[in-house]
Structures are given as C-alpha cells and as structure tokens.
C-alpha angles and dihedrals in degrees: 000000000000095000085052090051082047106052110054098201081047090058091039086056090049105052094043086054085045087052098049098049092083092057089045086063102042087051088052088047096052089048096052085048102052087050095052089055094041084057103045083049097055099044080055090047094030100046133129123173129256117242120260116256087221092059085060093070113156122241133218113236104215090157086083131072134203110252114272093009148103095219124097115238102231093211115173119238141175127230118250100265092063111032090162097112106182144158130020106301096037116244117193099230127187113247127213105282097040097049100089 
C-alpha cells in the first residue's frame, strides 16, 4: 500500500482496476444470468417425460417350475421396460437409463 501511495502511474493503475471492478461483476452478472435463462429454456424446449411408475407392475412367472416339482414357481419378474426388481415384497423400479 505505501509503494502504491509512492509511484503515481502505480496508484493510477490501482484505482482504474478498483473502478472497473463494478462493471467486472455486473458483466459477470449479466452472463450468469443469460446462461440461467438459456437453460431453463432449453429443459422447456428440450423436455420428455419421465415413465409412469404404474406402467413397471411386477408379474408373476407361472411358466417355470421348482425342480423336481409340479408346482409352478411363482417367481416375480419385471417387463422389459423396467428390469430394476427391489425391496419385500418385490417392486419392479425403473433404473437410471430406462427412466426417461
């Protein structure tokens, strides 16, 4: 601070850098800004909707039998369109690719 008092062209420097500064961070503003809106407007132009829960039922697999056995095995399984099995009782989930 004392060599800036000092050197005159040092403190001129100083003060036009402290000047601009104002503008710096309303640039910046405006561009963060700009960005924000160009996003939300793409997510709105850019959008699909997400698959219903309701359309990921579990079936029962009666085709298969327990070794040895008459008796069908009564396995659950998912469609296709939703292969994530999870929880007791299982409960056919989306995963993340097939979400969307």
């Amino acid at each position: 601070v004392r060599l800036a008092t000092r050197l005159r062209r040092l403190r001129l420097l100083v003060n036009k850098a402290q000047r601009s500064a104002q503008t710096v961070v309303y640039v910046l503003f405006l561009l963060i800004f700009f960005h924000m809106l160009m996003a939300l407007a793409a997510m709105q132009i850019f959008r699909c909707d997400p698959k219903i829960e309701a359309h990921c039922k579990p079936i029962i697999d009666t085709s298969t039998y327990l070794p040895g056995s008459t008796t069908p095995s009564n396995r659950t399984i998912c469609p296709e369109h939703c292969s994530l099995l999870l929880g007791d009782p299982a409960e056919c989930v989306f995963n993340d690719e097939e979400i969307f």
